[in-house]
Structure formats: structure tokens, C-alpha cells
C-alpha positions in Angstrom: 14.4 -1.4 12.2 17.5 -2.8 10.7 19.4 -1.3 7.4 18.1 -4.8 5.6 14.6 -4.1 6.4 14.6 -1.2 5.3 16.4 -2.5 2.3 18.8 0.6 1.9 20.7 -1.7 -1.0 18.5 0.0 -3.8 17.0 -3.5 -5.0 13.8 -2.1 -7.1 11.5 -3.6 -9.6 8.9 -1.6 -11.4 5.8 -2.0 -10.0 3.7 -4.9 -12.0 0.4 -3.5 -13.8 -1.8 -4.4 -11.3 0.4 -2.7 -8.4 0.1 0.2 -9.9 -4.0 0.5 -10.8 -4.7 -0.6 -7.3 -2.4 1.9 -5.7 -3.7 5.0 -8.5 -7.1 3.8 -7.3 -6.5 4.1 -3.6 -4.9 7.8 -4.0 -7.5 8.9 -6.0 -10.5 7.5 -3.6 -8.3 8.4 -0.3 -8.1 10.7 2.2 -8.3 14.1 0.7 -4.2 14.7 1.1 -3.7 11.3 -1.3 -4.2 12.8 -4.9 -0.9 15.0 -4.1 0.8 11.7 -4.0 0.0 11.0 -7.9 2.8 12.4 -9.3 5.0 10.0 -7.2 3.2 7.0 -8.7 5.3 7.6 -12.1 8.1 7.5 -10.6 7.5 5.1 -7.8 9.2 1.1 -7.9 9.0 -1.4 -5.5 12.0 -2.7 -3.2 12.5 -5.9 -2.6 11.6 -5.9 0.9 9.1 -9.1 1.9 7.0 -8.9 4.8 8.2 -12.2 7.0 4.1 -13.3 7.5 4.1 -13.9 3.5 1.6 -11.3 2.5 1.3 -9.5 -0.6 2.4 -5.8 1.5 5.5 -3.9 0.3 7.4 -0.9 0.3 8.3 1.9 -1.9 11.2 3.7 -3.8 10.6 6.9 -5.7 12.6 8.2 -7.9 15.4 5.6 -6.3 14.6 7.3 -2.5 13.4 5.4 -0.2 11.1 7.4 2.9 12.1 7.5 5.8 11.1 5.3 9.4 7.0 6.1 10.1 3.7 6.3 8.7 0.8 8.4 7.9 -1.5 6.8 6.3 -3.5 8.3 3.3 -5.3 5.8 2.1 -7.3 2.9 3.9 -10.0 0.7 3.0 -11.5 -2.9 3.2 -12.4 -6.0 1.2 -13.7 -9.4 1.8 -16.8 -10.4 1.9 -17.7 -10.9 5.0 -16.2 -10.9 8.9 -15.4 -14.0 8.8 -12.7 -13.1 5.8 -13.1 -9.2 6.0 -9.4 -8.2 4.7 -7.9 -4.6 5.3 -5.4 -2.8 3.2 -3.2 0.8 4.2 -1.6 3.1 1.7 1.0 5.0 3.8 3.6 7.5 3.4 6.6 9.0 5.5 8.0 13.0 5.3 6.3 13.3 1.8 7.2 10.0 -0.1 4.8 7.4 -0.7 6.2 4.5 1.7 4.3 1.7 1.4 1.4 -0.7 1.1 0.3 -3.0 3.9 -2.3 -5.5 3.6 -3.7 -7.5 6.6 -6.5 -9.8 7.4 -8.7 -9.1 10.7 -10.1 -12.9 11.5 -8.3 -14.4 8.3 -4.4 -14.5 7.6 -2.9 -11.5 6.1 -3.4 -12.2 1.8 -0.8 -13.3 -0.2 -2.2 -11.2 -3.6 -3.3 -7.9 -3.8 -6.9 -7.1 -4.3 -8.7 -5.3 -7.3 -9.7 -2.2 -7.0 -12.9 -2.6 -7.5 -13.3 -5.0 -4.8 -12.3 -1.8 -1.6 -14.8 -0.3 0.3 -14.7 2.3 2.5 -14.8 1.8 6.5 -17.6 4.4 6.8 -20.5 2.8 5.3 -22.1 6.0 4.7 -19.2 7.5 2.6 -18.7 5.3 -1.4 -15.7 3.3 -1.9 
């Protein structure tokens, strides 16, 4: 991973209204180690790193700190309404900072906006959102 995709130059933007209820949403309804990652959320900004496929994913600062290389996902869910367009979307974090958001289609391109909350489910069908 170079230093530009990583974008170590400190280009943020606060994260738009709607960033910032879907990712509030996905900590409180993730996996049980998510809801330590709220206090982050205040704090938290978006670089200006662009995923090259055009989708809607992007990465983190906090408190102007960008994590580190890796993942561990804490948050992961689906929308979509069917296989044919069934979309998936990963909140992840690296060595305790809140990293980034990836969306991704399975059959479908990977989206271009972000979906609302409301529209996740869960990838156990037994367990709500």
C-alpha cells in the first residue's frame, strides 16, 4: 500500500450527516466490541481517499490519526433486495481506530451511495438487523 493510498497528507472532511447516522447505526447494531468505538465517531472525519472501482467506501481519521495497515471488522451487514442486487457493507478498524467503511456488491457493482440504515440486515437471519 503506497503513502497516497493511504493518504498520509491529512486531507479530511467532516463526515456528511448521513455518514455519520449510518456508521452510529452500524456500531451500535455490530459485533459486540463496536459500541467501544462510539466515542471515536465525535471525533472521526473522512480522508480523501477514493476507492479506484467508484464506490461510495472510504476511510477514516480520528482526531487527525489515521489507523494503521489491516482490518478487523466490527461491523458487517447486508442490503438489497434481492440476490440478484444483494449489496454488502464492512465497518472495520485497525490497532484500536475506527479505519474505514467498505461497501461492495456480490452479483451487482459495488454502490456509488451509501445506504440508510434502516435498509441493513444482518447475515444471520435468525439474529435482527
Amino acid at each position: 500500500m503506497s503513502e497516497n493510498s493511504l493518504n498520509i497528507s491529512g486531507d479530511y472532511r467532516p463526515l456528511t450527516v448521513a455518514e455519520r447516522r449510518l456508521v452510529q447505526w452500524m456500531l451500535e447494531n455490530g459485533s459486540p466490541e463496536a459500541k467501544q468505538f462510539l466515542p471515536q465517531l465525535d471525533m472521526a472525519e473522512a480522508t480523501s481517499w477514493r476507492c479506484p472501482c467508484g464506490c461510495a467506501s472510504f476511510n477514516f481519521a480520528v482526531a487527525g490519526h489515521q489507523a494503521p495497515p489491516g482490518m478487523h471488522i466490527i461491523a458487517d451487514f447486508l442490503f438489497g433486495g434481492n440476490n440478484e442486487d444483494e449489496c454488502g457493507i464492512i465497518l472495520f478498524e485497525s490497532q484500536g481506530l475506527l479505519s474505514g467503511l467498505e461497501v461492495f456488491g456480490y452479483a451487482v457493482d459495488a454502490p456509488k451511495s451509501l445506504p440508510l440504515p434502516e435498509s441493513l440486515r444482518s447475515y444471520d437471519v435468525n439474529k435482527p438487523p
